[in-house]
Every structure is written in structure tokens, then in C-alpha cells.
N, C-alpha and C positions, 0 to 999 in steps of 0.2 A: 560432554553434554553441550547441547546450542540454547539459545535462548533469543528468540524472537520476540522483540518488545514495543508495541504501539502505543503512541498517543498522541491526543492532539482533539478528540473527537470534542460532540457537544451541540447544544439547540443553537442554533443558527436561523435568521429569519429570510424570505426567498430575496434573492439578489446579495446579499452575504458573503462572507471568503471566510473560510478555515483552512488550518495547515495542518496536517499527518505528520508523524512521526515514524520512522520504522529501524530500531536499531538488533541491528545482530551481537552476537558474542558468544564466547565460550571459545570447545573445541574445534574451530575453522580452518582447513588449508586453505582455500579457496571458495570465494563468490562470484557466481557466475550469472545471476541476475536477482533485480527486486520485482517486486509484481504487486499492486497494489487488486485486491478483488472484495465485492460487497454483494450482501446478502440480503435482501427482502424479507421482510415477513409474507411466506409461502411462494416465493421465489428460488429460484434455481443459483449457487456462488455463479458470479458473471466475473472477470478481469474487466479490468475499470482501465490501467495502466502496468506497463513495464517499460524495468529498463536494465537495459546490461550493463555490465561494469565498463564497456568500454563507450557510453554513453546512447547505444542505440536503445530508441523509446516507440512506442505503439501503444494508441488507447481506444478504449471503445470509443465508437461513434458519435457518441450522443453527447460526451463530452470534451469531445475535439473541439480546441480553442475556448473552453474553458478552463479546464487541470491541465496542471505541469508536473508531470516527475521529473526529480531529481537524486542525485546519487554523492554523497560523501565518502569516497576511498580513505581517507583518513579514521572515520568515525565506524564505519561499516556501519551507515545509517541512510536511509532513501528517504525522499521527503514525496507528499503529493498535495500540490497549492491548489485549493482549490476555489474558484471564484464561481461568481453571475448563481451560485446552487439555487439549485427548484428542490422542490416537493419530490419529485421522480429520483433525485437523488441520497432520498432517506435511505438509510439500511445501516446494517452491521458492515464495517469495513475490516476486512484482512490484510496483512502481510503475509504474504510468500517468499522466502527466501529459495534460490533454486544454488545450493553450495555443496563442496568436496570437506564431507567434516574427517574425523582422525581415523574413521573406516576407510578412507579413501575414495570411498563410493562417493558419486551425487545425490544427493537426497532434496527434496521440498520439505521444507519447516515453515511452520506456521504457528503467527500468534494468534495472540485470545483475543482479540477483534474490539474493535471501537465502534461505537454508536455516534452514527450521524444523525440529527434531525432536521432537517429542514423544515420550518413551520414557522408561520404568522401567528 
């Protein structure tokens, strides 16, 4: 079994910084990327950020040069820092793991999503 576990979420006011959490465990041979992605109320999941394990990183647009992901090979935990957050930035946030569990297969795992709010 894997278990994909965030947190970090929480009301935050506009211009504000939170930080994500995203740890893996269980049965894992290998990770081969984190992906942070968030969900709107009546919104489509969007990818926000990723990053591979060998540190290459790619984010949405809108928050280029605002969020940073990052990756602990130690912890099997990705972090995603986020600062300047607006309003547009509310939603459910996910983790994605994309890893080789004891099937051998690649599989996407996901956890149970944190709630961002950004609001005055």
C-alpha cells in the first residue's frame, strides 16, 4: 500500500505565504515525480507545479514566480511555497505522486487534498 499525505493548507489573507506538504510512504520502489494540482469549486483539477526527482520543475502560468516546488529525497516529501496568493488561488489542492510501487508498474497516487483559502 502507498499513502499520499498533505498538509499545510488554511485561510490566508491576499498577499500572504503558505507552505504544502506532500509526503509519500508505504510500498515504493521508486518516485519519479511530485505534482502539486488544485481544484475549484466547479472548476476543472489544473497542475499548479511539478517536479521530478532529479529536480526538474514546471508551473502553471499564473503562478510563475510566485510558488516554488521542492523535492526531499530523504523524506519522500515535495513541498510547494507559496507566496504574493490572490483570491484566484482558492481551491482544493492535491498531490500527485507519479511512482514504481511493489507492482512494479507506474502508478499516479493521490491524496485527500487540502483547502486553500485566500480571503480578506
Amino acid at each position: 500500500q502507498v499513502q499520499v499525505v498533505e498538509s499545510g493548507g488554511g485561510l490566508v489573507q491576499p498577499g500572504g505565504s503558505l507552505e504544502l506538504s506532500c509526503a509519500a510512504s508505504g510500498s515504493i520502489v521508486r518516485i519519479s515525480r511530485m505534482g502539486w494540482y488544485r481544484q475549484a469549486p466547479g472548476n476543472r483539477r489544473e497542475l499548479v507545479a511539478i517536479i521530478t526527482t532529479d529536480g526538474n520543475t514546471d508551473y502553471l502560468d499564473s503562478v510563475k514566480g510566485r510558488f516554488a516546488i521542492s523535492w526531499d529525497g530523504t523524506k519522500n516529501t515535495a513541498y510547494l511555497q507559496m507566496n504574493g496568493l490572490k483570491p484566484e488561488d482558492t481551491g482544493v489542492y492535491f498531490c500527485g505522486a507519479d511512482l514504481v510501487d511493489s507492482t512494479r508498474f507506474l502508478k499516479l497516487y493521490w491524496g485527500q487534498g487540502t483547502q486553500v483559502t485566500v480571503s480578506s
